[in-house]
Every structure is written in structure tokens, then in C-alpha cells.
PyMOL Python script that loads the backbone (N, CA, C, O; Angstrom):
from pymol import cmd

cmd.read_pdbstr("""\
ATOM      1  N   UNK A   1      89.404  24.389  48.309  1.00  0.00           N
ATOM      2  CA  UNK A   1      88.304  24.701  49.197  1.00  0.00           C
ATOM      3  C   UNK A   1      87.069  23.929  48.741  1.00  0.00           C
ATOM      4  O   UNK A   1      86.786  23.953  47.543  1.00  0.00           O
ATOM      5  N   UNK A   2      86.279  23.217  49.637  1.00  0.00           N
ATOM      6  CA  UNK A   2      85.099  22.223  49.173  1.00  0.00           C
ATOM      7  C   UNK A   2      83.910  23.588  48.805  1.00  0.00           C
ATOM      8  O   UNK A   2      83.939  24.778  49.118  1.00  0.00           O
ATOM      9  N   UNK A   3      82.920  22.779  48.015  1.00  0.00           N
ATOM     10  CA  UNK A   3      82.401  24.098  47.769  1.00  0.00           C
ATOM     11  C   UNK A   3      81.354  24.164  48.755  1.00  0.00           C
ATOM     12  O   UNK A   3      80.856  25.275  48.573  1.00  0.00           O
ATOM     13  N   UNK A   4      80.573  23.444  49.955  1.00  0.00           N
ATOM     14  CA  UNK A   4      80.095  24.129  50.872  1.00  0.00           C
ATOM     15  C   UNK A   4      80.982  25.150  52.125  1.00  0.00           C
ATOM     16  O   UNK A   4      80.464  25.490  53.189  1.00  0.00           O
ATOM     17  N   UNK A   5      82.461  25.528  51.676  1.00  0.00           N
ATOM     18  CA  UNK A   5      82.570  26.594  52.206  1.00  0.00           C
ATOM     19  C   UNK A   5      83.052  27.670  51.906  1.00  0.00           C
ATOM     20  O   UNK A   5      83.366  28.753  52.401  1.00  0.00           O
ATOM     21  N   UNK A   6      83.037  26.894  50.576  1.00  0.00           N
ATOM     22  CA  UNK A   6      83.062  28.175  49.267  1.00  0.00           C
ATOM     23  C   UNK A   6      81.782  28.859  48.879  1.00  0.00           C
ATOM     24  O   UNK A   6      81.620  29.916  48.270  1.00  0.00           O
ATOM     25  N   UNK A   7      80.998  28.096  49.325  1.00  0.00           N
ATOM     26  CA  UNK A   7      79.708  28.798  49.489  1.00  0.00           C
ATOM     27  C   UNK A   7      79.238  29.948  50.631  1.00  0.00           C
ATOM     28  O   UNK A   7      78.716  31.051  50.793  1.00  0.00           O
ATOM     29  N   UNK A   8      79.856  28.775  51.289  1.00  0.00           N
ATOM     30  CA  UNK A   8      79.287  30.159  53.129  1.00  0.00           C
ATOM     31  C   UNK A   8      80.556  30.890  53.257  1.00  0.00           C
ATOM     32  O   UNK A   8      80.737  31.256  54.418  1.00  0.00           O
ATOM     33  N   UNK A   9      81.209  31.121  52.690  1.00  0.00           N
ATOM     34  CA  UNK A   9      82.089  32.543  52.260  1.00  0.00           C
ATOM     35  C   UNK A   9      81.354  33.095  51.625  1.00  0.00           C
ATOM     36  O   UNK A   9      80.963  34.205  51.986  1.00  0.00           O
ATOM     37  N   UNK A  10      80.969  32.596  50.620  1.00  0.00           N
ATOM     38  CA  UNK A  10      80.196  33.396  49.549  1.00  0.00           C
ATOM     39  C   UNK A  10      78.954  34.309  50.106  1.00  0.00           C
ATOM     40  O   UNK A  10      78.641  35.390  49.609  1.00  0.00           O
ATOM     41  N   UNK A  11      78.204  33.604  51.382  1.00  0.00           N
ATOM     42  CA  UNK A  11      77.217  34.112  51.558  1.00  0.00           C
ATOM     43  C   UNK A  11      77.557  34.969  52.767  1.00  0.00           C
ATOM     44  O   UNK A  11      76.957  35.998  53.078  1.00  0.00           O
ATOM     45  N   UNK A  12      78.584  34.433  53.411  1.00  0.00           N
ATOM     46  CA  UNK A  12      78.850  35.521  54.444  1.00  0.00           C
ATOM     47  C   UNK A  12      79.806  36.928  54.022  1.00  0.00           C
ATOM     48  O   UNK A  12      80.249  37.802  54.768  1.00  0.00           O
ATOM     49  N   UNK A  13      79.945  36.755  52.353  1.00  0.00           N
ATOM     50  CA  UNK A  13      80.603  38.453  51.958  1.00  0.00           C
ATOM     51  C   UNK A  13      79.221  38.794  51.511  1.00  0.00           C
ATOM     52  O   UNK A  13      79.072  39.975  51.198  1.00  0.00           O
ATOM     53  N   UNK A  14      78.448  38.217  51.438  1.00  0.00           N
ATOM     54  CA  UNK A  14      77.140  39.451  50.228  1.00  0.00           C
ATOM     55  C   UNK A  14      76.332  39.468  51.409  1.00  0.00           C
ATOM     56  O   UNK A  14      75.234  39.950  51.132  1.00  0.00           O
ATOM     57  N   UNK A  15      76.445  39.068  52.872  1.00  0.00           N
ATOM     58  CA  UNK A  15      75.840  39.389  53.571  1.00  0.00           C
ATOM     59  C   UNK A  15      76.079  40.308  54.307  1.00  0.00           C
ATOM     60  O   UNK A  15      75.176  40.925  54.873  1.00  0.00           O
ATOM     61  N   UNK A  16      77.905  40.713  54.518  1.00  0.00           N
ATOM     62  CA  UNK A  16      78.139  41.805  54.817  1.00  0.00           C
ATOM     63  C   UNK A  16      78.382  42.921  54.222  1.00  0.00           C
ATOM     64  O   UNK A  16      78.504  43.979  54.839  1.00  0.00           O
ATOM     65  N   UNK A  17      78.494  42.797  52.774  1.00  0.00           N
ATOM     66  CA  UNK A  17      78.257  44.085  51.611  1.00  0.00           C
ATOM     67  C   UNK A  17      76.957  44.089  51.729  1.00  0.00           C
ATOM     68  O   UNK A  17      76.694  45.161  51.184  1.00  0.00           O
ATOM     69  N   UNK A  18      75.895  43.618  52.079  1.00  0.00           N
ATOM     70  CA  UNK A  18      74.552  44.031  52.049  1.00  0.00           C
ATOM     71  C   UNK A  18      74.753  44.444  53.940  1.00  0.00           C
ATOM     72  O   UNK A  18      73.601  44.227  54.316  1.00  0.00           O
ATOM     73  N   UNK A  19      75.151  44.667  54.583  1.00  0.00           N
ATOM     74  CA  UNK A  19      74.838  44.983  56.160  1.00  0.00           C
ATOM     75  C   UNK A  19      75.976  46.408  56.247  1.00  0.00           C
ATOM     76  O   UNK A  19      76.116  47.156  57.215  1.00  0.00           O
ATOM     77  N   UNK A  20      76.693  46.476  54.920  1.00  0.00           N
ATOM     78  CA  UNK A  20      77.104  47.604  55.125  1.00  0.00           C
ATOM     79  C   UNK A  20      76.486  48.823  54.133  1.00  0.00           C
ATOM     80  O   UNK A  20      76.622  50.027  54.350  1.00  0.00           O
ATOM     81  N   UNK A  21      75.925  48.345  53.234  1.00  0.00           N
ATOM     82  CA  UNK A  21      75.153  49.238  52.028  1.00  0.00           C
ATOM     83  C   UNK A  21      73.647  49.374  53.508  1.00  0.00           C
ATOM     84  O   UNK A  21      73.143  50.447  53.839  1.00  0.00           O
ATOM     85  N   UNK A  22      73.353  48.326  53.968  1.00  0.00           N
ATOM     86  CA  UNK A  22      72.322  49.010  54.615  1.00  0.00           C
ATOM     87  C   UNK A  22      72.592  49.856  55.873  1.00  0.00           C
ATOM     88  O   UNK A  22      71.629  50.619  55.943  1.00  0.00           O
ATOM     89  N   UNK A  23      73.175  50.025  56.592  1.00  0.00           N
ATOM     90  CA  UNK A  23      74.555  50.807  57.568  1.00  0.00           C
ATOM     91  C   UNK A  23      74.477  52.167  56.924  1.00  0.00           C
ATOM     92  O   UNK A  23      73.893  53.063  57.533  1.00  0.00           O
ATOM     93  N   UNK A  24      75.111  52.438  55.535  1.00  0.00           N
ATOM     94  CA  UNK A  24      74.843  53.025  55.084  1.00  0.00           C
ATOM     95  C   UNK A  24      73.857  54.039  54.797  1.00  0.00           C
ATOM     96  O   UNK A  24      74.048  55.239  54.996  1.00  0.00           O
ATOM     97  N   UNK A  25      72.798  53.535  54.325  1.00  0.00           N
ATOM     98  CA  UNK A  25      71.514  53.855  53.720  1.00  0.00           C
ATOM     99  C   UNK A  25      70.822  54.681  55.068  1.00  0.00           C
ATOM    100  O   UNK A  25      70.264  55.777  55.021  1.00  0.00           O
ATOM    101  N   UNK A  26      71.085  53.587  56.602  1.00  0.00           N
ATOM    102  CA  UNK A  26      70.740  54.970  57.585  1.00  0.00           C
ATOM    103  C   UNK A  26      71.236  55.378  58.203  1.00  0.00           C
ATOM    104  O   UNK A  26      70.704  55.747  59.250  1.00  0.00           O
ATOM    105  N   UNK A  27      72.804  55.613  57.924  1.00  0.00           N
ATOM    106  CA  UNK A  27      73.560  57.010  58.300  1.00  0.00           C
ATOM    107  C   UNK A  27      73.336  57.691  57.295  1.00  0.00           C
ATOM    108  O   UNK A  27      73.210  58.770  57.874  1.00  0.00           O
ATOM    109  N   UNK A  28      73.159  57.966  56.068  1.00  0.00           N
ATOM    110  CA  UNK A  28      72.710  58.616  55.271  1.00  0.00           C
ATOM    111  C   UNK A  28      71.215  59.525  55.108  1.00  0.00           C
ATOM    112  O   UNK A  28      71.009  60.585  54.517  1.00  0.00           O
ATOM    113  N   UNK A  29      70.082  58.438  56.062  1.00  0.00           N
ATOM    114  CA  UNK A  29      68.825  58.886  55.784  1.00  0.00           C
ATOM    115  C   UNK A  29      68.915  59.766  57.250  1.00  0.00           C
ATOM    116  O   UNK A  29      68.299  60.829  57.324  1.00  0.00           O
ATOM    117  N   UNK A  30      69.803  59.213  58.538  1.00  0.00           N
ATOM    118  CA  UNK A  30      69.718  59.940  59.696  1.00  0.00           C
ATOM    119  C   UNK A  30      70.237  61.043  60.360  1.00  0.00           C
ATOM    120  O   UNK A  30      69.632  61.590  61.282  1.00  0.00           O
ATOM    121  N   UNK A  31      71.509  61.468  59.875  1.00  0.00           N
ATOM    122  CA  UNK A  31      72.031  62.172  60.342  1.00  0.00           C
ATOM    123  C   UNK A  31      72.929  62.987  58.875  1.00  0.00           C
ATOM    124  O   UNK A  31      72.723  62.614  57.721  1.00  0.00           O
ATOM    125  N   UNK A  32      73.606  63.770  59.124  1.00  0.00           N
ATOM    126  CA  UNK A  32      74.080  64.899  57.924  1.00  0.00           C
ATOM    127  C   UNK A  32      75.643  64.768  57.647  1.00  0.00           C
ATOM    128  O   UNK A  32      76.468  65.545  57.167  1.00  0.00           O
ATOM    129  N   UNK A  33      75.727  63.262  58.221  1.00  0.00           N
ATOM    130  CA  UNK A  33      77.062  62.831  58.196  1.00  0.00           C
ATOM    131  C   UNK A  33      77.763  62.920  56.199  1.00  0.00           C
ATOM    132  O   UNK A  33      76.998  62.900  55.235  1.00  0.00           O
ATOM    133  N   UNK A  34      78.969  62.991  56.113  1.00  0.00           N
ATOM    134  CA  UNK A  34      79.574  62.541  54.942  1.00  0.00           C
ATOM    135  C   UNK A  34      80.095  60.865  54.724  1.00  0.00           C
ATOM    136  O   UNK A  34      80.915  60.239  55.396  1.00  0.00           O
ATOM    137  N   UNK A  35      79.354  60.452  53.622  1.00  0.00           N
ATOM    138  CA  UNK A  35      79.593  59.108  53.402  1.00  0.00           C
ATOM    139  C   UNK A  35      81.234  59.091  52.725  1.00  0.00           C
ATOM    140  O   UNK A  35      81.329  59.511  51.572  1.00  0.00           O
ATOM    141  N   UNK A  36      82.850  58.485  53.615  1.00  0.00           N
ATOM    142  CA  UNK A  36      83.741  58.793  53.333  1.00  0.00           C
ATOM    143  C   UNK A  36      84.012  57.181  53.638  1.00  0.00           C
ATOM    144  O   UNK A  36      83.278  56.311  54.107  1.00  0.00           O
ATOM    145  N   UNK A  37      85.652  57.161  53.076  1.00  0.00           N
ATOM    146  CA  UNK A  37      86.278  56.039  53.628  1.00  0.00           C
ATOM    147  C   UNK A  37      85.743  55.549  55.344  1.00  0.00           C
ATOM    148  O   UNK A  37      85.109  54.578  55.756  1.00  0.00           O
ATOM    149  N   UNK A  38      86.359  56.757  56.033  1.00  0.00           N
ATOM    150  CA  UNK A  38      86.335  56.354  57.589  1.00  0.00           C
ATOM    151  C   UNK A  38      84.485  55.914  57.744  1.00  0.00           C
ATOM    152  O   UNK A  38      84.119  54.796  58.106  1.00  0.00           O
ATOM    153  N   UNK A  39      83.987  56.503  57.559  1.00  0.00           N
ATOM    154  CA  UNK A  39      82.394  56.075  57.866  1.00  0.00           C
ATOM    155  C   UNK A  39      81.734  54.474  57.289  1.00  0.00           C
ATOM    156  O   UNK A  39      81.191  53.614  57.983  1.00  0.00           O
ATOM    157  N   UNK A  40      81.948  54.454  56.099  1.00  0.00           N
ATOM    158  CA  UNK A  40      82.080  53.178  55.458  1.00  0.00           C
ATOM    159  C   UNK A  40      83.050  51.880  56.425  1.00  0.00           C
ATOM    160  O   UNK A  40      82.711  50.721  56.664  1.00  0.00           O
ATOM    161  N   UNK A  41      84.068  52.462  56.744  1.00  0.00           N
ATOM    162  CA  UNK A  41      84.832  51.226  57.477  1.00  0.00           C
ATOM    163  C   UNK A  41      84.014  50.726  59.024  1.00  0.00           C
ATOM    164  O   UNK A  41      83.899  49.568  59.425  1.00  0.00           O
ATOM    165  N   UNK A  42      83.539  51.929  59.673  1.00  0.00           N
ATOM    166  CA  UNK A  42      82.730  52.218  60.621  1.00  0.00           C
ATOM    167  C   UNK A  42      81.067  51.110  60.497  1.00  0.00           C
ATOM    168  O   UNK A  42      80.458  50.469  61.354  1.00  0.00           O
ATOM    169  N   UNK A  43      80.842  51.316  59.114  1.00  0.00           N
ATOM    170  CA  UNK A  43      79.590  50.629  59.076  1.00  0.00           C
ATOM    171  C   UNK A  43      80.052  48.988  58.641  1.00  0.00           C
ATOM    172  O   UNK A  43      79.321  48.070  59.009  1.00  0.00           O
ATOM    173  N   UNK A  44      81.019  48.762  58.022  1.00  0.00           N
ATOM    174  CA  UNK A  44      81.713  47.385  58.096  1.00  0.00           C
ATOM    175  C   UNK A  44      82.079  46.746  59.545  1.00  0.00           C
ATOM    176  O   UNK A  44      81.650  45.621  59.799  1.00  0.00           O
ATOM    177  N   UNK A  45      82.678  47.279  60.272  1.00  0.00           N
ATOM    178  CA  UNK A  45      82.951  47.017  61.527  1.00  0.00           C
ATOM    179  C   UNK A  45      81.404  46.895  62.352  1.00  0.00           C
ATOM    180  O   UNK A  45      81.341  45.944  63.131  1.00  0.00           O
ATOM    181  N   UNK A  46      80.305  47.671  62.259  1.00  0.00           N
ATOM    182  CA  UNK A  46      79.269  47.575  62.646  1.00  0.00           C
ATOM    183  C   UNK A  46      78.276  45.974  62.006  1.00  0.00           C
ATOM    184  O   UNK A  46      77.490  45.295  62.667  1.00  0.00           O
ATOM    185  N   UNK A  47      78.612  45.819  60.841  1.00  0.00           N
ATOM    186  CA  UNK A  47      77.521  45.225  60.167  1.00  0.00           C
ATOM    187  C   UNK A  47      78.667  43.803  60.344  1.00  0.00           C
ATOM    188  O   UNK A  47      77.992  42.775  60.289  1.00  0.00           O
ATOM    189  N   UNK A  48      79.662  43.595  60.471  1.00  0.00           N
ATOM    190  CA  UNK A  48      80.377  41.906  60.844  1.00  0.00           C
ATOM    191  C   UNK A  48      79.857  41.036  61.452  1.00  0.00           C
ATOM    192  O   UNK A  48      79.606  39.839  61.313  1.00  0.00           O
ATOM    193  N   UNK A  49      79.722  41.826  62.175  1.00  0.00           N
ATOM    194  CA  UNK A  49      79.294  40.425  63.868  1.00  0.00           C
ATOM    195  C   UNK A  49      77.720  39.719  63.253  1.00  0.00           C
ATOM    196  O   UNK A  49      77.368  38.539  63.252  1.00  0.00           O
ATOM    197  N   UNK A  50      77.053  40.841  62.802  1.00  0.00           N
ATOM    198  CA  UNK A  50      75.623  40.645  62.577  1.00  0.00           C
ATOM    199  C   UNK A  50      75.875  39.484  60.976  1.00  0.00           C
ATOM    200  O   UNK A  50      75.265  38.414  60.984  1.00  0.00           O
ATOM    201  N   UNK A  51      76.693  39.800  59.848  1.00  0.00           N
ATOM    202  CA  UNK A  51      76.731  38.881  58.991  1.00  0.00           C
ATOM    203  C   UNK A  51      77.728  37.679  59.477  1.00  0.00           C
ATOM    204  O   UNK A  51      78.208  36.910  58.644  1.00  0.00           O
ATOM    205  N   UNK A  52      77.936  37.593  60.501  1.00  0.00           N
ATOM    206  CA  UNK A  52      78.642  36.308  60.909  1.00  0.00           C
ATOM    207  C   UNK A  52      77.596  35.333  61.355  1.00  0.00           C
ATOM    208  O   UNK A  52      77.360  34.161  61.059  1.00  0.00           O
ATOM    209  N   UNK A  53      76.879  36.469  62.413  1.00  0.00           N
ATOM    210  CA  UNK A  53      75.759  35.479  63.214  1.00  0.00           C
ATOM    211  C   UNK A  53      74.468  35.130  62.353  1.00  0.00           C
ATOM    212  O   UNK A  53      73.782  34.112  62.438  1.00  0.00           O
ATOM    213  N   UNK A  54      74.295  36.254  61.473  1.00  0.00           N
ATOM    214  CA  UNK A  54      73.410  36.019  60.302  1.00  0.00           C
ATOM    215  C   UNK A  54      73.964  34.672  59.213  1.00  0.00           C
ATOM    216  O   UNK A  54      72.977  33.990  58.939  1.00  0.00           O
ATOM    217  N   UNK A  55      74.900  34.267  58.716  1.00  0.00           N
ATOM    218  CA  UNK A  55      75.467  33.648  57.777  1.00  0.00           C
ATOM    219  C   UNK A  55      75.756  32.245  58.206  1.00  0.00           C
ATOM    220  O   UNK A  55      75.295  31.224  57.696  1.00  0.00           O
ATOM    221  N   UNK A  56      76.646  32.343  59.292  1.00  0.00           N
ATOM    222  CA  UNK A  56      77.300  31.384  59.806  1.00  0.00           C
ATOM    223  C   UNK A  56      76.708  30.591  60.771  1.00  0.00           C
ATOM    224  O   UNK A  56      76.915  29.384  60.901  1.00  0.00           O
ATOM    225  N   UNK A  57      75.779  31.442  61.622  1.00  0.00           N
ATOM    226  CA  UNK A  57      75.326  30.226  62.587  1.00  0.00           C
ATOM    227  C   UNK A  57      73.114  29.885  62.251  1.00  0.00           C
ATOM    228  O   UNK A  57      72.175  29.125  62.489  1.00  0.00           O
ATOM    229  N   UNK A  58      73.482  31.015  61.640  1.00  0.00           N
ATOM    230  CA  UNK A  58      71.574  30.920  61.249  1.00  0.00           C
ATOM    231  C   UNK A  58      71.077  30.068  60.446  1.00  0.00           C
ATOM    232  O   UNK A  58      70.182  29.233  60.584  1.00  0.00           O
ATOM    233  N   UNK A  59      71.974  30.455  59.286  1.00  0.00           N
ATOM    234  CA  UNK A  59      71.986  29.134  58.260  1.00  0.00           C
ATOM    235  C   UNK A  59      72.074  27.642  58.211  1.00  0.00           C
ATOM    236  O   UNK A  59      71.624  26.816  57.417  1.00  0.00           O
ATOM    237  N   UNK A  60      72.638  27.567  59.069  1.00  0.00           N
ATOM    238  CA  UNK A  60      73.092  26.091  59.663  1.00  0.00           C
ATOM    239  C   UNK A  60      71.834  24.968  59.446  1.00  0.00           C
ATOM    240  O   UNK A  60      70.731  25.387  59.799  1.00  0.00           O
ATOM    241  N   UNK A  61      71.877  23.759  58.970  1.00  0.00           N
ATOM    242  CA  UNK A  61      71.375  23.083  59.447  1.00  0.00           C
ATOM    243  C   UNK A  61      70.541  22.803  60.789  1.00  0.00           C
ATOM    244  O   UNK A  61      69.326  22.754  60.977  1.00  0.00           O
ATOM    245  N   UNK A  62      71.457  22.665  61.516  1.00  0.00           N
ATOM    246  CA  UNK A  62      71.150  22.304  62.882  1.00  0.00           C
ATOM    247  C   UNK A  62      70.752  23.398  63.878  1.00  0.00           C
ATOM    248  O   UNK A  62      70.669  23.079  65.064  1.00  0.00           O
ATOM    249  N   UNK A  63      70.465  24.832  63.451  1.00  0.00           N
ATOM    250  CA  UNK A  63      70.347  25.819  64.049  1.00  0.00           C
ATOM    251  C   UNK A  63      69.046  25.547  65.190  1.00  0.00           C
ATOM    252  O   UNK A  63      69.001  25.817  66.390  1.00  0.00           O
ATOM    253  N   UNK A  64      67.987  24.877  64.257  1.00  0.00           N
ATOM    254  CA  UNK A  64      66.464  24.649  64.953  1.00  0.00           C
ATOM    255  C   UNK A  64      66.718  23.739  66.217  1.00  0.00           C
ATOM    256  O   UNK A  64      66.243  24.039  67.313  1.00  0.00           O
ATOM    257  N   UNK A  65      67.664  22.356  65.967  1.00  0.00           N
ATOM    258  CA  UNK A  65      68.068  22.115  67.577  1.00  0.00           C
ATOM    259  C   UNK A  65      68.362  22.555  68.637  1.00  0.00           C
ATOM    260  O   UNK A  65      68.062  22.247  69.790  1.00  0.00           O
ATOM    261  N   UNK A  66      69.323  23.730  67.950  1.00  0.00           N
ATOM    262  CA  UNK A  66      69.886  24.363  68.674  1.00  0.00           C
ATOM    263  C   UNK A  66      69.450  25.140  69.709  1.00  0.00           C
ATOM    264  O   UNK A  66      69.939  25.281  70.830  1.00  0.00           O
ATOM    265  N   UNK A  67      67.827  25.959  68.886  1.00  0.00           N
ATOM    266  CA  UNK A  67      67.628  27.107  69.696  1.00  0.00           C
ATOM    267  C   UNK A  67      66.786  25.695  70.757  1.00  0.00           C
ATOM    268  O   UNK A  67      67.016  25.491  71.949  1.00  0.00           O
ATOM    269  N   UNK A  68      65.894  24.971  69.941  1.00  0.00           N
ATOM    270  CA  UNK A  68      65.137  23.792  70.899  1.00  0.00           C
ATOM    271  C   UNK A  68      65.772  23.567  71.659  1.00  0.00           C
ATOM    272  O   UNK A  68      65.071  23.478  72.667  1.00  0.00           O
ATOM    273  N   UNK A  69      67.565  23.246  72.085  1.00  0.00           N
ATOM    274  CA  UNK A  69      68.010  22.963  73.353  1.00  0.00           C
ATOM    275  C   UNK A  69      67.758  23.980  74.036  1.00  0.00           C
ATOM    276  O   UNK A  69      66.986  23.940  74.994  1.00  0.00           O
ATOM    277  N   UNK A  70      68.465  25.211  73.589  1.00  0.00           N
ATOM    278  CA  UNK A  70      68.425  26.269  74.305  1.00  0.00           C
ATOM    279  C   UNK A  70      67.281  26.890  74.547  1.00  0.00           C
ATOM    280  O   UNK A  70      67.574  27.772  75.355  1.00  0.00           O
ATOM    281  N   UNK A  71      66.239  26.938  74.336  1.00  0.00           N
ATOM    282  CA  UNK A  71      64.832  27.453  74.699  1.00  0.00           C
ATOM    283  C   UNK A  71      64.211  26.463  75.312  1.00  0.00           C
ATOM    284  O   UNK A  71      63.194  26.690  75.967  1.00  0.00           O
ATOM    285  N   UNK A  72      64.783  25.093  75.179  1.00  0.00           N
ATOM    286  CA  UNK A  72      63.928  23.922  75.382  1.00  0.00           C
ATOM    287  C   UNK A  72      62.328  24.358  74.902  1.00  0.00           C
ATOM    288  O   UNK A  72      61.477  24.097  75.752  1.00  0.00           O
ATOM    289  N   UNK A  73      61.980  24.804  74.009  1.00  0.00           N
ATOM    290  CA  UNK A  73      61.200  24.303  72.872  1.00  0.00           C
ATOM    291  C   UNK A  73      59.848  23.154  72.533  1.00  0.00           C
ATOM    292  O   UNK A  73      60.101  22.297  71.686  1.00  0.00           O
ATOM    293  N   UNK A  74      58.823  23.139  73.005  1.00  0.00           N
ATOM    294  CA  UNK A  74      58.517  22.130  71.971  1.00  0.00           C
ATOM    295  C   UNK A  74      58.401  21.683  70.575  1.00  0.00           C
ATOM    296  O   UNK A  74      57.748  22.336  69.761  1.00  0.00           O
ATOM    297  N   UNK A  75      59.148  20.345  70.199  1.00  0.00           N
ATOM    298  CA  UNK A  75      59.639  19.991  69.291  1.00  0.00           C
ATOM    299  C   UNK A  75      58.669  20.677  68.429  1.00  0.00           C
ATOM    300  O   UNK A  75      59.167  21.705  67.968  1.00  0.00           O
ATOM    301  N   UNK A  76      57.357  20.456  68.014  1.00  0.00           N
ATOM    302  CA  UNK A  76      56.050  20.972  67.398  1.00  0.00           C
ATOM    303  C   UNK A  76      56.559  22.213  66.792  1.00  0.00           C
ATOM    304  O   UNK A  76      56.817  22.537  65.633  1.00  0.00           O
ATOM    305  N   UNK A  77      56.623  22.776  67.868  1.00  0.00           N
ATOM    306  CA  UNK A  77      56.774  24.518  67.287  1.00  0.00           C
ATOM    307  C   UNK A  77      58.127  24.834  66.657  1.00  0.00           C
ATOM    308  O   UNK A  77      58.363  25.886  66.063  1.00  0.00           O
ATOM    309  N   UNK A  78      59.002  23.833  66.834  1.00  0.00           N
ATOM    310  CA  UNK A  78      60.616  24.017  66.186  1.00  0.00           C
ATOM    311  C   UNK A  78      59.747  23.789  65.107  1.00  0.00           C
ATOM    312  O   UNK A  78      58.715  24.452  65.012  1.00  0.00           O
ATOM    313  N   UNK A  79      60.135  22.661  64.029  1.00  0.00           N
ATOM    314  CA  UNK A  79      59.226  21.990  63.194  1.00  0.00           C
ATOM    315  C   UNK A  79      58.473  23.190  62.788  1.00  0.00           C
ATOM    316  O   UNK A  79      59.211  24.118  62.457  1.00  0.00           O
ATOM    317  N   UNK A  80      57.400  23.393  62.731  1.00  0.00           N
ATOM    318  CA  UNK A  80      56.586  24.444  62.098  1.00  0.00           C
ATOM    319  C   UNK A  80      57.335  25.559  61.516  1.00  0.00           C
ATOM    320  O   UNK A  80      57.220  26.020  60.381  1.00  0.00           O
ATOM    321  N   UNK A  81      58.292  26.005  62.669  1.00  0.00           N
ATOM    322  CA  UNK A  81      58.891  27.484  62.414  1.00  0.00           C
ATOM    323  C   UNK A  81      59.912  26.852  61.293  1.00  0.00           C
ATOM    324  O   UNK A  81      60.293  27.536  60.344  1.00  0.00           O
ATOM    325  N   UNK A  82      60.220  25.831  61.434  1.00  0.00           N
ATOM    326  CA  UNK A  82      61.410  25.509  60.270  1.00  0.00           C
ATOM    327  C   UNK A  82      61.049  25.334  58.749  1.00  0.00           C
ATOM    328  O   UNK A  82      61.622  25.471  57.669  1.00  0.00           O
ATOM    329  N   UNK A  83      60.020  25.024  59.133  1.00  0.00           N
ATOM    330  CA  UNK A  83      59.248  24.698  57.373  1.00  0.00           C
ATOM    331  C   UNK A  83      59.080  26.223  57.166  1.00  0.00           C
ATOM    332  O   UNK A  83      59.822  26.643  56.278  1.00  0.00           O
ATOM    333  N   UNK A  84      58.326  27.135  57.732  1.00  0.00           N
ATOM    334  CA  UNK A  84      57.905  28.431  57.324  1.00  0.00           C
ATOM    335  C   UNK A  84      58.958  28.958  56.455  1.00  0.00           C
ATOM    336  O   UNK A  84      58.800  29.288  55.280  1.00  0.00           O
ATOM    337  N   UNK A  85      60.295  29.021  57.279  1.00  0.00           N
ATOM    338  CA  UNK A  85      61.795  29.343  57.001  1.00  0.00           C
ATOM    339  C   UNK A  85      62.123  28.326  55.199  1.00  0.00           C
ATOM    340  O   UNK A  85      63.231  28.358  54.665  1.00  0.00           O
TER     341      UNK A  85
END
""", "prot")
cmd.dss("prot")
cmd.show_as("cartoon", "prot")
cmd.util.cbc("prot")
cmd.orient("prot")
């Protein structure tokens, strides 16, 4: 495995052990639920999609084109927002 995708594995598991510890944290703070196997799998299944789209397509290089095609954008304000980032 090359290591830039030994990397974005890497970042797309600690992004979903962190989207399920936070899943967690407010079924825990919200409701009087028991933190069990089934609930935990529940907040994994919840927190995926979000560390996929978080990891995999945000990260990207080319993400800032991207939204610029799709927002059509001026270039200016891509640029700015990308340095901030």
C-alpha cells in the first residue's frame, strides 16, 4: 500500500473513532439511553458517511476547484478560503 493511502486510511479511521466517541458523547448527554454494543454500532453507522465525506473528499487537494465549479465561485474567494484552511 503507497503511503498516501496508507495515510487516508489512517485518517479516515481516527476520523470515524472520533465521529463515533462524539455520537456518543450526545446520546449520552441527551437522552437516558444505555451506552451498549447495539448503540455504539448505531453511532458508527451514523458517524461513516460523515468521516468519508469528511476524510476522503474534503481533504483532497482539489476539493477548492471543486466546490469553485460547483458554486461557480469567484476564483478570489476560493483562494482566500483555502489559505485560511
Amino acid at each position: 500500500m503507497k503511503i498516501s493511502k496508507l495515510r487516508l486510511l489512517e485518517f479516515f479511521i481516527v476520523g470515524l473513532l472520533l465521529g463515533i466517541l462524539e455520537d456518543l458523547i450526545a446520546i449520552l448527554l441527551a437522552t437516558d439511553a444505555t451506552i451498549d454494543l447495539r448503540v455504539i454500532l448505531i453511532a458508527g453507522f451514523v458517524a461513516l458517511p460523515f468521516a468519508f465525506i469528511s476524510e476522503i473528499i474534503v481533504d483532497q487537494k482539489r476539493f477548492p476547484k471543486i466546490i469553485k465549479r460547483m458554486l461557480k465561485i469567484e476564483e478570489e474567494i476560493v483562494e482566500k478560503v483555502a489559505e485560511e484552511i
